[in-house]
KEKE-3310 file (N, C-alpha, C; in steps of 0.2 Angstrom, whole numbers, plus 5000, padded with zeros to 4 digits):
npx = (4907:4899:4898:4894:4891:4882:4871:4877:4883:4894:4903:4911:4900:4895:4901:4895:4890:4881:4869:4867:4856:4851:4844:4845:4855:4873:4879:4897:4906:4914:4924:4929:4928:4924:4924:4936:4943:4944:4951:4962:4968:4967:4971:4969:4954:4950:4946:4939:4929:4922:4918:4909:4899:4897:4889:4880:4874:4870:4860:4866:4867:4864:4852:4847:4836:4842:4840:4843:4842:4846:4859:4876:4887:4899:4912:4910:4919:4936:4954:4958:4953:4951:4948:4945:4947:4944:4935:4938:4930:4919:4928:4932:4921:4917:4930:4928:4914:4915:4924:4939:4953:4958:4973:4984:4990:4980:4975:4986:4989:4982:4970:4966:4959:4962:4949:4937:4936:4931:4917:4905:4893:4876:4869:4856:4854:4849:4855:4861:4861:4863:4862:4856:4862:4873:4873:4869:4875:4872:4883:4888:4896:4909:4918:4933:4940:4955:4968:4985:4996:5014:5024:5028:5022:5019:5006:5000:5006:4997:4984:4980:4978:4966:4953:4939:4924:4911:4898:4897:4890:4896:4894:4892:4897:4893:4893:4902:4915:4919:4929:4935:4944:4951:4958:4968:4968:4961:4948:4939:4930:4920:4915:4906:4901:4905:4893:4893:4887:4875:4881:4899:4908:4915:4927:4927:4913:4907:4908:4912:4906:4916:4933:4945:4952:4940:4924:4910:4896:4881:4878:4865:4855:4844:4834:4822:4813:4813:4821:4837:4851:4860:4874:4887:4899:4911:4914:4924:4932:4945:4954:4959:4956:4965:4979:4975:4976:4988:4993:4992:4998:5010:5020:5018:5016:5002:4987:4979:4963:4960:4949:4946:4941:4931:4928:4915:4904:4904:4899:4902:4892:4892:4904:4903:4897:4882:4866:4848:4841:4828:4829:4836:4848:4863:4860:4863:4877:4876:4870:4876:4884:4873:4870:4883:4882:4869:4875:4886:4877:4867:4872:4868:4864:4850:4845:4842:4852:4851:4839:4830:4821:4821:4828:4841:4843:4855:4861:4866:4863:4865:4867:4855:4845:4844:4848:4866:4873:4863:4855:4860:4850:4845:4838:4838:4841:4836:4850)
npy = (4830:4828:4829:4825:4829:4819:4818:4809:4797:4802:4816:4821:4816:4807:4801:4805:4803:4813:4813:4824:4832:4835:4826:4811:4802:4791:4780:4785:4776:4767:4768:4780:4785:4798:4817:4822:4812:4809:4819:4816:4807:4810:4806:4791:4792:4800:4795:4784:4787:4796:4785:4779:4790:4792:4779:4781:4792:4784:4775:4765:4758:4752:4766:4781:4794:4811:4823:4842:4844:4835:4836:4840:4855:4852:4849:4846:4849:4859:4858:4868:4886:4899:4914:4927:4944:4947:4956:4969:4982:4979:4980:4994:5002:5000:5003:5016:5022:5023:5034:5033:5028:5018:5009:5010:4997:4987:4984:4976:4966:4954:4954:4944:4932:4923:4910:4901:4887:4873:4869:4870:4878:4869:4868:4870:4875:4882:4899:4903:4916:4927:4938:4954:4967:4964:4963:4955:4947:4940:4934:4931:4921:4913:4896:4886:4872:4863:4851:4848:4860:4866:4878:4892:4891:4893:4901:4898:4884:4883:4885:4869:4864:4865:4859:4857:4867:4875:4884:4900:4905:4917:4921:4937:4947:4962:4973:4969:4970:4982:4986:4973:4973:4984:4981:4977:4961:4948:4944:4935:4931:4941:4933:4921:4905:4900:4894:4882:4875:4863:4855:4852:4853:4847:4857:4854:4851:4863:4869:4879:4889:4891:4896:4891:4898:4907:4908:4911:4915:4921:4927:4920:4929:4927:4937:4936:4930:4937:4945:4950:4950:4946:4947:4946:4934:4932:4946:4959:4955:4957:4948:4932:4914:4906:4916:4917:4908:4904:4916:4912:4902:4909:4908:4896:4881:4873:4864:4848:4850:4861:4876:4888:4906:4918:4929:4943:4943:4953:4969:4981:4997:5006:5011:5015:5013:5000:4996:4991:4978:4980:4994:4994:4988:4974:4973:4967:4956:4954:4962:4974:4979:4986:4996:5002:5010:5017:5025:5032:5041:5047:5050:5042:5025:5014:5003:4989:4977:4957:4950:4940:4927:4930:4927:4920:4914:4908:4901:4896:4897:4887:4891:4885:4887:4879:4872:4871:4870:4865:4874:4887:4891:4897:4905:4915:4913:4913:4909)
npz = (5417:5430:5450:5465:5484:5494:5512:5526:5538:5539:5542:5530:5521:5506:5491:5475:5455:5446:5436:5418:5421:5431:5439:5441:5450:5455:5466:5469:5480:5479:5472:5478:5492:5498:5491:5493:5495:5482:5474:5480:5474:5461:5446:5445:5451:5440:5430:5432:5439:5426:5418:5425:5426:5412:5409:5419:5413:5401:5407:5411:5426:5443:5448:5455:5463:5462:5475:5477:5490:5497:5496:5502:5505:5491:5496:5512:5520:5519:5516:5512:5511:5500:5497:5483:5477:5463:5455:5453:5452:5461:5473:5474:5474:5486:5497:5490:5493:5508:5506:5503:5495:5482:5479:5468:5466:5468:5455:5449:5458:5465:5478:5492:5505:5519:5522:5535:5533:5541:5542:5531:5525:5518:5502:5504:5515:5530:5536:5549:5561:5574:5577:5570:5568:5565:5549:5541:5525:5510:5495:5481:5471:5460:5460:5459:5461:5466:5462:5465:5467:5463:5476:5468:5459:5439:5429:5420:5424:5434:5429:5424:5437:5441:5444:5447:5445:5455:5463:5473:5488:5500:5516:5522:5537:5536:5546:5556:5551:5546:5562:5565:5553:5555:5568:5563:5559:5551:5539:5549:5561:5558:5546:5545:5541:5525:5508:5496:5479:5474:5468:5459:5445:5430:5422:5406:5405:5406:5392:5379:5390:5398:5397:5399:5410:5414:5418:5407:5408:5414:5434:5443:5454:5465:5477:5490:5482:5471:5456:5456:5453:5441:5436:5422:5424:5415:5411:5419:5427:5433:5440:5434:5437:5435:5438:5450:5458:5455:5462:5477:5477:5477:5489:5494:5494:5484:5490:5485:5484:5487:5488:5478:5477:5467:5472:5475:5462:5450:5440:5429:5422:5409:5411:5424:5439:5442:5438:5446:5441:5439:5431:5421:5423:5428:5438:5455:5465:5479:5494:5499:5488:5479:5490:5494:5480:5483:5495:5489:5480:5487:5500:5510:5515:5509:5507:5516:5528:5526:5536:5549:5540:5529:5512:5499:5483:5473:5457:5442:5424:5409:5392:5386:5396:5406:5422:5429:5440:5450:5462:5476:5489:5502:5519:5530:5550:5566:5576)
capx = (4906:4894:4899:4891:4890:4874:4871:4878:4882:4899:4906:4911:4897:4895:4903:4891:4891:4874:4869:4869:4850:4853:4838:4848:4866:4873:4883:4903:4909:4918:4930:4932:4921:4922:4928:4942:4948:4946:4952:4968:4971:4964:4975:4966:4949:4945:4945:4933:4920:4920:4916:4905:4896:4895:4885:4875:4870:4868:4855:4867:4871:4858:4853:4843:4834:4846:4835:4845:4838:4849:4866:4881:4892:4903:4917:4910:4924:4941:4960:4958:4949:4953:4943:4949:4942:4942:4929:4939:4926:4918:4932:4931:4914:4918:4932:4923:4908:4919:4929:4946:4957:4960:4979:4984:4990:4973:4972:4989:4991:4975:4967:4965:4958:4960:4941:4936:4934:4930:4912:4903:4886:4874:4867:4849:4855:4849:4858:4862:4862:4866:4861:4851:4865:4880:4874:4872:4874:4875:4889:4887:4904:4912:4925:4937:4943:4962:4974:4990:5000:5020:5025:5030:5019:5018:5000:4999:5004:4988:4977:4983:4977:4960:4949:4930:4920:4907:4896:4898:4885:4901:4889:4897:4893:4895:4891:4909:4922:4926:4929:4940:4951:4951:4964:4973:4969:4954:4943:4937:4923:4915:4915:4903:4902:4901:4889:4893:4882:4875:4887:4903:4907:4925:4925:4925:4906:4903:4908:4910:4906:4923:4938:4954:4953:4935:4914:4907:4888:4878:4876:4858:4854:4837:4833:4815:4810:4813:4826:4843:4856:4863:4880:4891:4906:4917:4915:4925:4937:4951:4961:4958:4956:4974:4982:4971:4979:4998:4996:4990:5005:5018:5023:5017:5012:4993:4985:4971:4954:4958:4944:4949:4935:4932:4924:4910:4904:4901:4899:4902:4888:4894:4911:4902:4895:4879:4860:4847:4837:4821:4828:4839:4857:4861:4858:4871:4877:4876:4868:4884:4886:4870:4870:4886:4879:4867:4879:4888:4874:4863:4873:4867:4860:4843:4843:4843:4856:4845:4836:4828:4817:4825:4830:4844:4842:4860:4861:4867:4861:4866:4862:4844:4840:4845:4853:4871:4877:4858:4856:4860:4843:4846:4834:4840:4836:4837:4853)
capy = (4826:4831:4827:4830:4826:4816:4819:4802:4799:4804:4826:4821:4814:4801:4804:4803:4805:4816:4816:4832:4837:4836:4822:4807:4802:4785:4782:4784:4776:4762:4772:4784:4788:4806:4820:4823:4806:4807:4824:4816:4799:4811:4804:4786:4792:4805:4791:4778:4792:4798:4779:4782:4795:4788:4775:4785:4795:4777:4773:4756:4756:4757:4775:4786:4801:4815:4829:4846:4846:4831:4839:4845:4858:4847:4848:4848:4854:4859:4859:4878:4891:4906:4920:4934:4950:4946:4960:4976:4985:4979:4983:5001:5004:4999:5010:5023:5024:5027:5040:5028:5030:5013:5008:5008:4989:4982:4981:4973:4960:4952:4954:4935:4931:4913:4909:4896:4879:4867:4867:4875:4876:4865:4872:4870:4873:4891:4903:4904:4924:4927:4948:4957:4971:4961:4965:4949:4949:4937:4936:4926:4920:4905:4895:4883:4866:4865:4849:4851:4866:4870:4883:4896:4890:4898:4905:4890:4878:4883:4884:4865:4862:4866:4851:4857:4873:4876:4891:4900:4912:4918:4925:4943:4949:4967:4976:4966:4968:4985:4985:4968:4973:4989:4978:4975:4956:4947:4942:4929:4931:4945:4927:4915:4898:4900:4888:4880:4874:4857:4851:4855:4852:4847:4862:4851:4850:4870:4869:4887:4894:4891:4897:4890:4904:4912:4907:4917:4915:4925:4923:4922:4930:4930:4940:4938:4926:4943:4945:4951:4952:4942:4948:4941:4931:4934:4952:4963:4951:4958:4942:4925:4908:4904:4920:4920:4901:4907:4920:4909:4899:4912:4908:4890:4874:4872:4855:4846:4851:4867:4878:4896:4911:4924:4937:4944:4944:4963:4973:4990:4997:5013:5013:5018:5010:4994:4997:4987:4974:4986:4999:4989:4987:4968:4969:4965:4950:4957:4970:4978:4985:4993:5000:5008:5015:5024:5032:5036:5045:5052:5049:5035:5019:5014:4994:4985:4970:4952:4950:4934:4925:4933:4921:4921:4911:4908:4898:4898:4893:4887:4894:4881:4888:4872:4872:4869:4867:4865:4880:4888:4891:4900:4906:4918:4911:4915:4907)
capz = (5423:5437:5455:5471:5491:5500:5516:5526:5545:5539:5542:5523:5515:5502:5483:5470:5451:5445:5428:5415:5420:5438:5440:5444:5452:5455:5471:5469:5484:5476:5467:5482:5497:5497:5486:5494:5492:5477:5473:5483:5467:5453:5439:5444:5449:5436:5425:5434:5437:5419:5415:5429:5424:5405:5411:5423:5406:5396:5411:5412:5431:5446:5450:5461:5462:5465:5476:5480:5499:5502:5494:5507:5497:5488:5500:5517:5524:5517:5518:5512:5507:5499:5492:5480:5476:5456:5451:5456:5453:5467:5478:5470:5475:5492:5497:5487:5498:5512:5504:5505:5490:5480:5479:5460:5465:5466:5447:5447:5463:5468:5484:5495:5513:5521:5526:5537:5530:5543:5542:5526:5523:5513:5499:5506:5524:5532:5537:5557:5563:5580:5577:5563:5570:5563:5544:5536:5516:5505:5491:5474:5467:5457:5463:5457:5469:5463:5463:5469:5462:5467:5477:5467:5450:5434:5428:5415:5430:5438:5424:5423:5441:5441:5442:5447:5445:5460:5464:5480:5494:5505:5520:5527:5543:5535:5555:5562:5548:5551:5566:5564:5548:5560:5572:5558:5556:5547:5541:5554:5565:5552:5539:5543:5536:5517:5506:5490:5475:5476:5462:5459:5437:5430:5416:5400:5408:5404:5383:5376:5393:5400:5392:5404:5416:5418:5417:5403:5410:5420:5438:5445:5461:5468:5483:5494:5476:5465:5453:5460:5448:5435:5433:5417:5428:5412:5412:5422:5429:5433:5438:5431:5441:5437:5441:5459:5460:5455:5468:5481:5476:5478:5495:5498:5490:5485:5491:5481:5488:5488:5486:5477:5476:5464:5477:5474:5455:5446:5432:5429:5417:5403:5416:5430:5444:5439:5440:5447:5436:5437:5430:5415:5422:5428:5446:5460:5468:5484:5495:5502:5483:5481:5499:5491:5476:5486:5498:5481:5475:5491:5506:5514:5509:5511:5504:5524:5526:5528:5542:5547:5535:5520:5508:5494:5478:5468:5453:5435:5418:5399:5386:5384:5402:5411:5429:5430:5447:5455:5465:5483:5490:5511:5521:5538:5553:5570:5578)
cpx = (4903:4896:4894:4892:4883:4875:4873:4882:4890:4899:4907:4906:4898:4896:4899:4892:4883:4874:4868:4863:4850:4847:4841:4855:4865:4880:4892:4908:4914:4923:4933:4925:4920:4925:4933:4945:4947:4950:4961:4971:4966:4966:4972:4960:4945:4942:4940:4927:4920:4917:4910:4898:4891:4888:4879:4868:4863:4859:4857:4868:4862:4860:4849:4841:4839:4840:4842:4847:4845:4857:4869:4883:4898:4910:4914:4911:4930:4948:4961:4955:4950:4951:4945:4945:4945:4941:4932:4933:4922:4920:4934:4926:4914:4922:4930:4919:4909:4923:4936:4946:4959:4970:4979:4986:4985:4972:4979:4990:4983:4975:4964:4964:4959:4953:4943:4933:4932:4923:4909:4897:4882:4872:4859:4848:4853:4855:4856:4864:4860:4859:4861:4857:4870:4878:4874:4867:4877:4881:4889:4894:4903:4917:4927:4938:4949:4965:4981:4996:5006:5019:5028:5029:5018:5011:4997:5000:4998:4984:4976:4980:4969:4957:4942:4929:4914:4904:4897:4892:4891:4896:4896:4895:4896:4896:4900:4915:4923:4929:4937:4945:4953:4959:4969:4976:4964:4952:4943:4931:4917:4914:4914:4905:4899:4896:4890:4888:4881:4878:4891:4903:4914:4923:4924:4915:4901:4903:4912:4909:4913:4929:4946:4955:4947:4928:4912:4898:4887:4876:4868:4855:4846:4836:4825:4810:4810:4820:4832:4848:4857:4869:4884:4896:4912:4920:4917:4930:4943:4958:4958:4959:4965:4979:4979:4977:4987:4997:4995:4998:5013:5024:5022:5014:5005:4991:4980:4968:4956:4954:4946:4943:4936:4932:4918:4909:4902:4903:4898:4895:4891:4900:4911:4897:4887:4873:4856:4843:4832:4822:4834:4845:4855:4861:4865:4871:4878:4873:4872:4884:4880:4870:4877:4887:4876:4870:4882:4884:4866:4866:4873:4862:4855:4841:4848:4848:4849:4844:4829:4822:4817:4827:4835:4845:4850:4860:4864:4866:4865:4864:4855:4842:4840:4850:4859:4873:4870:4859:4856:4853:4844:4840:4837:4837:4840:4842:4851)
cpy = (4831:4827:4830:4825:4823:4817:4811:4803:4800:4814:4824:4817:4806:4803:4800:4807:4810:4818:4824:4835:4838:4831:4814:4808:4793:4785:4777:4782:4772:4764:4775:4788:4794:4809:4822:4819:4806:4812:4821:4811:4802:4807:4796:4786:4794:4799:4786:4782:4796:4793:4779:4785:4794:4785:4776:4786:4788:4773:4763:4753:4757:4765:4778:4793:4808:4822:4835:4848:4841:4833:4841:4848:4851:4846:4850:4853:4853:4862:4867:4880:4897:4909:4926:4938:4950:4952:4966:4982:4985:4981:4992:5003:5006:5004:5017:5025:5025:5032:5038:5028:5022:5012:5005:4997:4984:4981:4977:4966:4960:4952:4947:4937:4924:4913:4902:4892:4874:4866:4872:4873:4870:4871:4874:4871:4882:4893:4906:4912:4925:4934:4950:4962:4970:4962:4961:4952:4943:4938:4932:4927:4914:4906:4888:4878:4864:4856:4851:4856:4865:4875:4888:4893:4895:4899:4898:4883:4879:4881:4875:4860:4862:4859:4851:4863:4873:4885:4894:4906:4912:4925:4929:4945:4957:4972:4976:4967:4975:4987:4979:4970:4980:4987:4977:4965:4955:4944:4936:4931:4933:4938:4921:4909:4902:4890:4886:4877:4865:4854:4855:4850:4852:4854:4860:4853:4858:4872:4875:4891:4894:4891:4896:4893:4907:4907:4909:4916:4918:4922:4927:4922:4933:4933:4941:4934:4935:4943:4951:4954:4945:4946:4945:4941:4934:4940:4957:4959:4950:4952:4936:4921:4906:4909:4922:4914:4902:4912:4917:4905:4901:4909:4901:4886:4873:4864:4854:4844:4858:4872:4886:4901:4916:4931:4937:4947:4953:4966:4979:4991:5006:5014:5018:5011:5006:4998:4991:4985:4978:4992:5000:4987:4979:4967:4969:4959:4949:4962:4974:4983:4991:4999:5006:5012:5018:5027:5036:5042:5049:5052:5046:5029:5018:5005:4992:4979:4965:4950:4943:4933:4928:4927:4922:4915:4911:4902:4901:4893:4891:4889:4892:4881:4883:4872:4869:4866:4867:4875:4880:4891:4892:4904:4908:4915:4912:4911:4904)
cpz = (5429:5444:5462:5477:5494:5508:5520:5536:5545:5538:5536:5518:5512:5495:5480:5462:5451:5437:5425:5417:5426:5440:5444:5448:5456:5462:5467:5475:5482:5473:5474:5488:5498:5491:5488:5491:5486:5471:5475:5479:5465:5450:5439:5446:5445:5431:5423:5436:5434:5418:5418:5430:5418:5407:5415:5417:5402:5400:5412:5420:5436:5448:5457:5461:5465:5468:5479:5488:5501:5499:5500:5501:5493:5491:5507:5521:5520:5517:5518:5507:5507:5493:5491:5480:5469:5453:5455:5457:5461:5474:5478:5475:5484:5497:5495:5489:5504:5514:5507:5497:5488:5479:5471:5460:5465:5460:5445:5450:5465:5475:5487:5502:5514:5526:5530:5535:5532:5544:5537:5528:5518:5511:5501:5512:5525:5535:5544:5555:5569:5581:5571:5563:5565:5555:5539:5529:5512:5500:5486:5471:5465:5459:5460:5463:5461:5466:5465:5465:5467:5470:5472:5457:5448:5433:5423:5416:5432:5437:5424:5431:5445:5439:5443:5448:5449:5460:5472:5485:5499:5508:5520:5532:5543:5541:5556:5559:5547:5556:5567:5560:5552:5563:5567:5556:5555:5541:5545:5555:5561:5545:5543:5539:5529:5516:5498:5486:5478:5472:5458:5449:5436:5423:5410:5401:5406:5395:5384:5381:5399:5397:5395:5410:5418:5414:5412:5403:5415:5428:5441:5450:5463:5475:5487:5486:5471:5463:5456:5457:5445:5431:5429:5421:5423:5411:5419:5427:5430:5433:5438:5436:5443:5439:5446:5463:5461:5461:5474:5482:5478:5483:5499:5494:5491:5485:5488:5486:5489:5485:5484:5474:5470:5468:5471:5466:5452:5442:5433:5423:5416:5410:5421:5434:5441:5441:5442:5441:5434:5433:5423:5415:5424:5435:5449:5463:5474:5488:5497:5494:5482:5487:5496:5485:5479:5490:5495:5481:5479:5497:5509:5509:5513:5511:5513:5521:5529:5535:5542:5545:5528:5518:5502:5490:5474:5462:5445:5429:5410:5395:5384:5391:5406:5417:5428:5433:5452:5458:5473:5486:5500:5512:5528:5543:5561:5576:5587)
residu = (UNK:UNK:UNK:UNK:UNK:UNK:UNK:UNK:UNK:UNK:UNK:UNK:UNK:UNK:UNK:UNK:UNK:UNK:UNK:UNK:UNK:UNK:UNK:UNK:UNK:UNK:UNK:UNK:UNK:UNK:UNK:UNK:UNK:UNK:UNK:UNK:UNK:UNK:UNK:UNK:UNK:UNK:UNK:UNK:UNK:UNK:UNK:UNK:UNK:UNK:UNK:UNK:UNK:UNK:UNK:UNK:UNK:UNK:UNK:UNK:UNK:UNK:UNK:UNK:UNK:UNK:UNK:UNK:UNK:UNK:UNK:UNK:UNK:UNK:UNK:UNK:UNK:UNK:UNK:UNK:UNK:UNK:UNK:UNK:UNK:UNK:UNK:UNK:UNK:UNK:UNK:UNK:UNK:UNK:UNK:UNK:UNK:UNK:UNK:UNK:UNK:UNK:UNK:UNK:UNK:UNK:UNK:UNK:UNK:UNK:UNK:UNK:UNK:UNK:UNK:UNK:UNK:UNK:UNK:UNK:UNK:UNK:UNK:UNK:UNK:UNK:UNK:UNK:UNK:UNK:UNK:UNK:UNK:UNK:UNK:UNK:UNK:UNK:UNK:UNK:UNK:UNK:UNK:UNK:UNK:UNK:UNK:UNK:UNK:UNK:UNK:UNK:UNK:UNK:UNK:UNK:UNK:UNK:UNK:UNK:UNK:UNK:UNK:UNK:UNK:UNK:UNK:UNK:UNK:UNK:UNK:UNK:UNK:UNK:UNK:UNK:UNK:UNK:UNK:UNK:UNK:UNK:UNK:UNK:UNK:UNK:UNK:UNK:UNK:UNK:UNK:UNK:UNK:UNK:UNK:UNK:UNK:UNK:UNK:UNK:UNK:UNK:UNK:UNK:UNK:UNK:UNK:UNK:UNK:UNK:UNK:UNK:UNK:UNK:UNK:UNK:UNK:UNK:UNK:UNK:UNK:UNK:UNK:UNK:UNK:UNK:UNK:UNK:UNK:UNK:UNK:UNK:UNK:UNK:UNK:UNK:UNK:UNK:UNK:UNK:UNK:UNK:UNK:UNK:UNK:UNK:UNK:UNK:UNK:UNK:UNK:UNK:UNK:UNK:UNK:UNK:UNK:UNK:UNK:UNK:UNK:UNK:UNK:UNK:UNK:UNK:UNK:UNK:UNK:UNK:UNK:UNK:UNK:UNK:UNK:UNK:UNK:UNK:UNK:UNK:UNK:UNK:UNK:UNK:UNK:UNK:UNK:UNK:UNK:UNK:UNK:UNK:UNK:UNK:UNK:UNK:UNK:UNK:UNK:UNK:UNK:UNK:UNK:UNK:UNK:UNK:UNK:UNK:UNK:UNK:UNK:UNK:UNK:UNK:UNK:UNK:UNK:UNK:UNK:UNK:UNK:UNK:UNK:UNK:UNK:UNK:UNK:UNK:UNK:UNK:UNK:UNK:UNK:UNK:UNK)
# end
């Protein structure tokens, strides 16, 4: 089952089903006017928008053209948002282009930020930028929206609470964050609005490319209409959806609609740091990580952060090449 938001003279949208090609969707208000609410009576909505859905497919209900342009992310806005650093690697590269020493526990306790949730992006909405200074960079992840978990759930509760798979562009304002985690609190200021896919998917919905806890598809990041990266999600994944969710958990009960990140997606290549697509590795889902391969490997980096009228492309496919979640499609633009 496919879900998404329409644009409507509500902050939350209007809940819609959208069929499996992404071409239609049939409105879901009658069941539940947002995704929230219906996120908040799962166990009696999933039921009536899979039926929903069914019928959509069958072409037994009225429908309507689904266009991407008119998508909000699939959660507006949301009770919480929080984003892991998943792909150690990534968090490697990082501290290592600083010459900052990793803590062996980053490969055992996962890494979380609480984002700001009260206004996300659309998936076809630009990208406000104040100052070219401030270092904006896109970020391609997948992200999970969770039912309600206990405090102090086990890894198999979690799994157990997952209810829709979403892509994510989590802008950074690379310039402002060190400086802020500097104070010793953070992210904030340095974390704009993120932007979600125009349709978020319950995981039944991915087959064979979902295995309980991770993606196993490439993700595909265009930058300036040129190929970017298509990093494998499954690969290099230090911790899983459910054990991002159990950590979250430890210390506080998880509400339905909450939105859980992977961080930014990435692949090590021969267990050393990724190439870019031009020269046969699988690209990066970021410009922060190339920028620190080159310091790596001459000193300084050379690849600029985006600067307005830059554009960043996110999406990902099936295996017969057909759009999953619609794609994130931003354009910089001068606040």
């Amino acid at each position: 089952m496919k879900l998404a938001t329409l644009k409507s003279d509500s902050r939350d949208g209007r809940l819609v089903v959208v069929s499996k090609d992404l071409a239609w969707c049939a409105d879901a208000t009658r069941i539940a006017p947002t995704l929230q609410a219906a996120l908040d009576d799962w166990e009696r909505c999933e039921g009536e928008l899979r039926t929903l859905s069914d019928e959509l497919e069958r072409e037994t209900i009225p429908r309507e053209r689904f266009h991407e342009r008119e998508a909000l992310s699939p959660l507006p806005r949301a009770f919480q948002w929080a984003d892991g650093s998943a792909y150690v690697n990534h968090v490697e590269l990082v501290r290592k282009a600083r010459g900052a020493e990793m803590p062996a526990s980053f490969w055992t306790d996962p890494l979380m930020y609480q984002g700001g949730s009260d206004a996300f992006l659309a998936p076809r909405g630009d990208i406000p930028l104040g100052d070219t200074a401030w270092g904006c960079d896109m970020e391609g992840e997948v992200a999970v929206i969770t039912g309600d978990a206990p405090m102090g759930c086990s890894v198999e509760e979690a799994e157990k609470a997952i209810r829709l798979v979403m892509l994510v562009n989590d802008v950074s304002l690379r310039g402002l964050i060190p400086a802020e985690l500097g104070k010793g609190f953070g992210f904030f200021q340095s974390k704009p609005p993120s932007a979600f896919s125009p349709v978020a998917v319950t995981p039944d919905e991915l087959g064979e490319a979902w295995d309980g806890r991770k993606l196993h598809l490439p993700l595909l990041v265009k930058y300036n209409g040129e190929p970017f990266g298509k990093a494998e999600c499954g690969v290099d994944m230090t911790f899983d959806f459910p054990q991002l969710i159990a950590h979250l958990a430890r210390t506080r009960p998880v509400t339905a609609g909450t939105i859980v990140g992977s961080g930014t997606v990435s692949n090590k290549l021969d267990d050393g740091p990724g190439k870019p697509i031009s020269q046969g590795g699988v690209g990066y889902s970021c410009i922060a990580e190339i920028r620190m391969i080159e310091t790596i490997e001459s000193g300084e980096p050379k690849t600029p952060f985006m600067n307005y009228g830059d554009t960043v492309r996110i999406e990902m496919k099936d295996k017969t090449g057909h759009s999953i979640f619609g794609a994130i499609e931003q354009e910089v633009v001068k606040a």
